[in-house]
N, C-alpha and C positions, 0 to 999 in steps of 0.2 A: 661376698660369700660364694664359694662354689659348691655345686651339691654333691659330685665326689668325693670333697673332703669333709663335709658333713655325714653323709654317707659312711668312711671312713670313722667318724670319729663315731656315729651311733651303733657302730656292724657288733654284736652281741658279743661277748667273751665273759667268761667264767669271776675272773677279776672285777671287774665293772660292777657285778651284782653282788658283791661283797663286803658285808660290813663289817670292818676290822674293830676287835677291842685291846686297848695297850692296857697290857699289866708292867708295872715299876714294881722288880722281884723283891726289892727291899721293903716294901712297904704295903705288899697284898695280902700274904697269911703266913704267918711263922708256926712251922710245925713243931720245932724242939724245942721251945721253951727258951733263946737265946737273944730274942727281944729283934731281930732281922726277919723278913720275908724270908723264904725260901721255894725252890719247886717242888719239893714234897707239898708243901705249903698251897702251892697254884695249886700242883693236879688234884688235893682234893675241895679245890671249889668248882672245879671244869661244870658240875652240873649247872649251881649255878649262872656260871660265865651263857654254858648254853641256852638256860631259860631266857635271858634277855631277848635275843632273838638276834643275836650275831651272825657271824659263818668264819671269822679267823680270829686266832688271837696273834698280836704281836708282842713276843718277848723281847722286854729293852736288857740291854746287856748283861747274860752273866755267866760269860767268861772270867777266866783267873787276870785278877785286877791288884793291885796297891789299894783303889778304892779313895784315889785322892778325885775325881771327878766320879763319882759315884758307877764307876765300870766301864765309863767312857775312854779309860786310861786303860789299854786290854794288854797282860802280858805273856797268857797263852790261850791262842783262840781255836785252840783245839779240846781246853779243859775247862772244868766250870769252878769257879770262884767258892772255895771249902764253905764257907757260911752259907752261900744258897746251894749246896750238895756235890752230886758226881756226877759223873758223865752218865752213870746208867739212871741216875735217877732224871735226867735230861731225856735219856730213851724212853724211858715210860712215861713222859709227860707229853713228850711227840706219839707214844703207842694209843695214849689214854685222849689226846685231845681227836686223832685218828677215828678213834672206836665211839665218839659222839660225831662225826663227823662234821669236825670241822679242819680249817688249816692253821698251821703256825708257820711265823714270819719269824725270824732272827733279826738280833741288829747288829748289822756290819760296819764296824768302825775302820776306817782301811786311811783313811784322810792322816792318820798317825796312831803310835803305838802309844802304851807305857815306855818312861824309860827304864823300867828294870826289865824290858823283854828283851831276851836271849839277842836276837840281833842289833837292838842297839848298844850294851852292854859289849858286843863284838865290837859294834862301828864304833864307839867311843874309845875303844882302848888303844887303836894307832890311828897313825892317819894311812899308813900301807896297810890297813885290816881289810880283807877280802870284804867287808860287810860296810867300809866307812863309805861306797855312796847311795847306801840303800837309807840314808838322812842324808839331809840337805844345808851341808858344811860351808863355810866361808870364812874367808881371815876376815880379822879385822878394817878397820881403817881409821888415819890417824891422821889426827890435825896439826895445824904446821907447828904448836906447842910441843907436838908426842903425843898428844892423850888418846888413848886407845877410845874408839868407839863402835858400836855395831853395824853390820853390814849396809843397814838403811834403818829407816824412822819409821816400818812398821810397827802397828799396838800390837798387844797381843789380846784376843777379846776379853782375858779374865783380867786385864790390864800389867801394865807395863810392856815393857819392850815385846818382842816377839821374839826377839831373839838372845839365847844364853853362851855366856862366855864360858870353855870348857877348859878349864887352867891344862888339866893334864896334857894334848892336844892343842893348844894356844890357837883355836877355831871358834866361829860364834857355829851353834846351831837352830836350826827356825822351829821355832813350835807358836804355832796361830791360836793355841792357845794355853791350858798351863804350862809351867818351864818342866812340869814329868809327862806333856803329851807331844815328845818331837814330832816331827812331821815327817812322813816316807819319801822319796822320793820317785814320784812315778814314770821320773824319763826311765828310772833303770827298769829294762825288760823282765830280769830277774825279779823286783819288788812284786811287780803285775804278775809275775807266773806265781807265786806264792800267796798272793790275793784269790789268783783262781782256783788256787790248791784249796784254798778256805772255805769257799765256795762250793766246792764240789764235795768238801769232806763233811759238808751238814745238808746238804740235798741228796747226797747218797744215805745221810743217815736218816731222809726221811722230810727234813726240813721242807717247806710249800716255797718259798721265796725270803726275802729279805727286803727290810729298809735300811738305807745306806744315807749313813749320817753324813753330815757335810760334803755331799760326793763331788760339788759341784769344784771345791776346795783343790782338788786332788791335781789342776796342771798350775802350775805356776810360771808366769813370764821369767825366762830363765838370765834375765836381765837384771830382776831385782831392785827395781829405779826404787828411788823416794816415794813416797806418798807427799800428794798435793798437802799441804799445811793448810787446813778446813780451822782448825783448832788451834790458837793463836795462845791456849791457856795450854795446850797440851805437849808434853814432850815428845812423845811419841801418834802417829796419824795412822787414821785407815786406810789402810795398803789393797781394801778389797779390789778394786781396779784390775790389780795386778795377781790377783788366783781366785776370785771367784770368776766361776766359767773363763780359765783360762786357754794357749792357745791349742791343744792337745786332747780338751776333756771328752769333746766326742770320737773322738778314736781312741779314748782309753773305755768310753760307754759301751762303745760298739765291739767291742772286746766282751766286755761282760755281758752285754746283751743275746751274744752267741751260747755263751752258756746258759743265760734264764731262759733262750729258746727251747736248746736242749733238751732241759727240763721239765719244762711248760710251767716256769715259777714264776710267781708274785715278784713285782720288784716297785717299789715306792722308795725316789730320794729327798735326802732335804737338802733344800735349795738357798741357804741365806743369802743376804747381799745382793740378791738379781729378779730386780723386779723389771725386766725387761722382754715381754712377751716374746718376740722375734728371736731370744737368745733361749730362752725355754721349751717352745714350742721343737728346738732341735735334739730336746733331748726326748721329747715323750711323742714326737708323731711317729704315727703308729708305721707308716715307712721306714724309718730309717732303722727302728729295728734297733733300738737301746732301752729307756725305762718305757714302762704303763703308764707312769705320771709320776709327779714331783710335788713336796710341799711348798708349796709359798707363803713366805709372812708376809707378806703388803697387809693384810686386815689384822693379822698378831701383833703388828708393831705401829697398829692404829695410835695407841696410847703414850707409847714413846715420846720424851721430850726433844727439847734441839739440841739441850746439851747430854743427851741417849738416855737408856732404859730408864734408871733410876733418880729422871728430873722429870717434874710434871707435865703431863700432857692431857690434850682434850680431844674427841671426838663431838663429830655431830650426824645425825643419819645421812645425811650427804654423802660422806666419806666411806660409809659402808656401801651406799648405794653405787657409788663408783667403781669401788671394789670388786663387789660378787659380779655385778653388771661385765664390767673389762675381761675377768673371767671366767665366765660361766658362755657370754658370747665368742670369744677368740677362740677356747678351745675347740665350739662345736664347728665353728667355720674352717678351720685350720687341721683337722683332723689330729684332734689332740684328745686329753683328757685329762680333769681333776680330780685331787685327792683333796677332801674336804673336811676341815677340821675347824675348831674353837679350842681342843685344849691336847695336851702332853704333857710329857717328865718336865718340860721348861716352857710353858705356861701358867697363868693363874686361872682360877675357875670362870668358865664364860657367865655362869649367872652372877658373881661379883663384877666381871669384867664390862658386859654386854647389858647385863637387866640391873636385875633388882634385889640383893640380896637380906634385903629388911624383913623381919617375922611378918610383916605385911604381905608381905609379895615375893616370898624368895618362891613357892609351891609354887604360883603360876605362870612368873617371868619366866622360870627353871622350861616350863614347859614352853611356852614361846620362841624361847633360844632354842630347844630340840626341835623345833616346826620347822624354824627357819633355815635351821643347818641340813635336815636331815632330808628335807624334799628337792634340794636345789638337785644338778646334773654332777654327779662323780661319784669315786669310790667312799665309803664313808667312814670315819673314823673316831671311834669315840673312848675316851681314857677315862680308868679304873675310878669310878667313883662320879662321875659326869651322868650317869643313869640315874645318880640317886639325889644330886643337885646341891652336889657336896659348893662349899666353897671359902673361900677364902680363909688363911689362917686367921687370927682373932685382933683384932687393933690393939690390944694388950701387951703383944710380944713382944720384948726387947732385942735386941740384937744378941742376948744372950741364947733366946730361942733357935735362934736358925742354925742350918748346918750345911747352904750349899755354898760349896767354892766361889762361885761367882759372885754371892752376895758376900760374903765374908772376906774376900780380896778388894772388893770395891768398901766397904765401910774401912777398913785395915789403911786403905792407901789415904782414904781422908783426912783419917788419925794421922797419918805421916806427916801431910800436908798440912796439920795444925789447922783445917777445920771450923770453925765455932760450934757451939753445943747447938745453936739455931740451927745451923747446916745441918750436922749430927741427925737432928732428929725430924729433922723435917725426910729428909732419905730413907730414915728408917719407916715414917709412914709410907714412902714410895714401895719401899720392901714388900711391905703388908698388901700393897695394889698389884707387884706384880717378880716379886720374888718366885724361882724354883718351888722354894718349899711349900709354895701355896697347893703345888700337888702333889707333894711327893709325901705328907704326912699316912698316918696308917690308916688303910682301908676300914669303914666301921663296921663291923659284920653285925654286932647287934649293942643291947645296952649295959651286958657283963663290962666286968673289970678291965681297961687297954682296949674295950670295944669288940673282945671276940678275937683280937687281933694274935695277941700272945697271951700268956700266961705270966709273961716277965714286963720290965717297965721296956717299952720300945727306945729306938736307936733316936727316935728325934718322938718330941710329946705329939701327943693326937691330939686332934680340934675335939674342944671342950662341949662341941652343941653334939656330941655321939650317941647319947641318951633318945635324942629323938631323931636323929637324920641317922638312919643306919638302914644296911639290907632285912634288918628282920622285920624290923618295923613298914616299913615300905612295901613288903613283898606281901604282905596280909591287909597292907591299906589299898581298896582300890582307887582311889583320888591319888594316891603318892607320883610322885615324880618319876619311880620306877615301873611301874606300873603303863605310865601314858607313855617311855620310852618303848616299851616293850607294844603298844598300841600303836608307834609310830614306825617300828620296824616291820611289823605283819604286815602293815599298808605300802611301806616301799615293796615289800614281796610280792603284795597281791596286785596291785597293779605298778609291775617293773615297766610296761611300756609309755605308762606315763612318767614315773619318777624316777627311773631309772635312764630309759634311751629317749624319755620325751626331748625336743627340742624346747630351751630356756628361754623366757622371754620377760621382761619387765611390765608390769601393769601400772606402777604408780610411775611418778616422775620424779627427779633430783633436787625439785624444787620441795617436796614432802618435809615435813619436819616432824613428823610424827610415825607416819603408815608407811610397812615397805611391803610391796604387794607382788607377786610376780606369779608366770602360770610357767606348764609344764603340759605340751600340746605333740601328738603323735596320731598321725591320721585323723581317725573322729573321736578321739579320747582326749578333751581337755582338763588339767585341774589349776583351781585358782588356789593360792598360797598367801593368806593374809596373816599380818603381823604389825601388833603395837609397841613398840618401843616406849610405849610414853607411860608413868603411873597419872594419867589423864584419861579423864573420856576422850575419844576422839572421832565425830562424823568421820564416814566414811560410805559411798554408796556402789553399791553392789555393780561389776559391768552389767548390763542387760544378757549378754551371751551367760553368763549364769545363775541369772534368773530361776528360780524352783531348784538348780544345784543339789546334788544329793551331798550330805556332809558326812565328810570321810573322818574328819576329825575336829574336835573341838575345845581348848583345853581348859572352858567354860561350862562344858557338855549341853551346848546349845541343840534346841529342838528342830529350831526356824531360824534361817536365815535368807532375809531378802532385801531389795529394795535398799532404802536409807536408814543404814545400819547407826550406834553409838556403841563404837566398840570399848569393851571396858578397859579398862589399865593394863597392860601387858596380852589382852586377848590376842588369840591365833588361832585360825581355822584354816580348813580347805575344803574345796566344794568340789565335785568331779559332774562334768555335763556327757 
């Protein structure tokens, strides 16, 4: 460790003290009656947004979309997608979140467009079009038979190839993921000037910063080798190697990182494929002067199988313990910083994921996962319905239920491959563990009709438990999961120099199978952070350093805590000395 970049990593900024809430516009509040979210819709829940006890909200995309990757496929990112409104009603949701003071974050999709956006619609139509190398074209290649095949054996992540053969144009083109989200190409200096343009035409209207989806995606080895054959069952192989954190990405960072200077904007990217501290830490210390911080999934893709997402996996507190441990210490040594999350638009609910989502135990696991996530070191981040300890869609649904691309291309490709109905359906319970739509279902606002949501039948069904987990209900129960949320963000406020810029440190050990403990220490301000993973009792005895401990929170609402504790099933406190 050096204290410089310690130093460095704890030096106070606006950002750091920030806890971000994600709204999915499809699925927060439908204003007209047409069964979709909208931003009429957002801004008028902003009050509530702001009684949680937030400071940004981030909007996931919605811009003019196809709407085949729920907005993630963007075809004018200057306009907003007719179903969630207009560009002014976008102004008044930036005037309106403003006037409660807080900030809004954009999400920049830049990693690839729609294909029906104006430029590639250009690039496609010769291969002499002024616009054909703003994507990333290639002929074929053919085997000594003739038989045409694609440029390489990269997947594409919604599966199959990566790359599309364009008859017109007799060129494959790459898209990393569906065949309507091509990929831009960021050697051309032109793509990047038009990215900055994007950039600047919604921080001039106001916008705080942006999260920048797959950013890490954006240089690609312009060699385009094979991907290693990992997968002996698979036709096509993961090419990450070869464009996650490619050779380019930080001088295309450092490009936009001049503008979020600028500005003095927010910037959070996501980081798939690269769980390599040394290659991350280049993109977020606070030197080089490109992001604040990055997502990482090393602990999102805990559950993960060997044969990916949607084949069984298992965790054990080990593996978590390793996890937050690796970084919550690297960044504070290395002058870094974490953006800290359990759930989003494409994860499934942390208290299904992480606790305990049984009528037993889902109220107080719910609150243990908030303990644990929300006191560790970074910026914090918590998505639309994670306050209220929403979770999981229902083990009932059939494949008929869901509606995201990626679970729906992955069961579809099964079928092709003839399958057994045993395969079939054991996948589909994987669905229910860790499908999209585990969050993207409708906000519940209370126990009317659609949950408050709409007045019409929604765009995908709502979880059936609405009646009793909703904001109305919650927001009048003081025991509720929304409620201790809102008690767990005053206390990050109140004392920011411990859980904010305290220095992170581990209490329990890796050998634990139960208890993960860790504290949050800054001068003479120490707080201990305990947490049961187990629906067990489980000993556990108090350090002596905090001994008489004042308790900051408890989501037991214990009196006393000392000495050799029996913490109950999911218990979680903190002590502050």
């Amino acid at each position: 460790m050096t204290v410089i970049q310690t130093a460095k990593a704890l030096k106070p900024a606006w950002w750091k003290e920030t806890t971000v809430y994600q709204i999915y516009p499809s699925s927060f509040q439908d204003s007209n009656g047409d069964g979709i979210g909208d931003l009429p819709g957002i801004t008028s829940r902003l009050d509530y947004i702001k009684s949680i006890g937030v400071d940004a909200v981030w909007l996931s995309p919605c811009f003019d979309s196809p709407q085949v990757d729920m907005g993630y496929d963007i075809s004018d990112y200057k306009n907003i997608y007719p179903a969630y409104g207009t560009i002014e009603d976008a102004d008044e949701l930036i005037k309106s979140v403003h006037e409660r003071g807080l900030k809004i974050l954009m999400d920049l999709v830049v990693n690839h467009t729609s294909d029906q956006h104006p430029w590639f619609k250009e690039s496609r139509s010769s291969t002499d079009s002024l616009y054909r190398d703003w994507y990333i074209w290639r002929k074929p290649r053919y085997d000594s038979e003739g038989n045409r095949h694609s440029p390489n054996n990269w997947s594409a992540a919604f599966g199959g190839s990566a790359w599309t053969f364009d008859e017109a144009t007799q060129e494959y083109y790459l898209h990393l993921f569906a065949v309507e989200q091509p990929d831009l190409n960021w050697e051309n200096e032109k793509v990047r000037a038009a990215v900055h343009d994007i950039m600047k035409f919604w921080l001039e209207r106001g916008a705080d910063g942006f999260r920048m989806d797959v950013i890490n995606f954006i240089s690609k080895d312009q060699r385009f080798p094979d991907a290693e054959v990992k997968n002996i069952n698979a036709r096509y192989q993961d090419g990450s190697l070869y464009f996650a954190c490619g050779p380019r990405l930080h001088e295309y960072l450092q490009e936009i990182g001049q503008i979020l200077i600028e500005y003095d904007a927010f910037s959070v990217g996501e980081m798939p494929a690269c769980n390599d501290p040394e290659e991350i830490i280049k993109a977020v210390n606070i030197d080089r002067k490109e992001l604040n911080m990055i997502f990482n999934f090393e602990l999102v893709d805990i559950d993960h199988g060997k044969g990916g997402k949607f084949t069984p996996g298992s965790w054990k507190l080990a593996d978590v313990y390793k996890i937050i441990n690796k970084w919550q210490t690297f960044m504070q040594e290395n002058g870094g910083w974490n953006a800290i999350y359990l759930e989003n638009h494409d994860q499934p609910r942390s208290v299904s994921r992480f606790a305990n989502d049984s009528s037993e135990f889902r109220n107080i696991s719910a609150k243990m996962v908030s303990t644990f996530l929300a006191l560790q070191q970074g910026t914090l981040f918590v998505y639309q319905g994670q306050e209220l300890g929403l979770r999981n869609v229902p083990i009932t649904w059939n494949i008929s239920k869901y509606r995201d691309l990626e679970t729906l291309n992955h069961y579809n490709e099964l079928e092709e491959n003839n399958a057994s109905s045993e395969t079939l359906e054991a996948t589909v319970f994987e669905y229910q563990k860790k499908s999209r739509d585990n969050a993207r279902y409708p906000f519940p606002w209370d126990r009317s009709v659609n949950a408050g949501f709409s007045t019409s039948s929604p765009w995908i069904d709502i979880n059936e438990d609405y009646v009793e987990w909703n904001a109305a209900e919650e927001d009048k129960d003081p025991d509720s999961v929304l409620n201790y949320w809102r008690r767990v963000l005053k206390i990050r406020k109140e004392w920011k120099d411990a859980f904010i810029y305290g220095k992170f440190e581990m209490v329990t050990n890796v050998e634990e199978e139960r208890v993960l403990a860790f504290k949050r220490t800054n001068n003479d301000i120490s707080a201990l952070i305990v947490c049961n993973f187990s629906n067990d009792a489980s000993p556990w005895t108090i350090p002596e350093e905090f001994e008489n401990g004042k308790i900051l929170l408890s989501n037991y609402n214990r009196s006393k805590i000392t000495g050799v504790n029996v913490l109950k099933p999911y218990e979680a406190f903190s002590l502050l000395k």
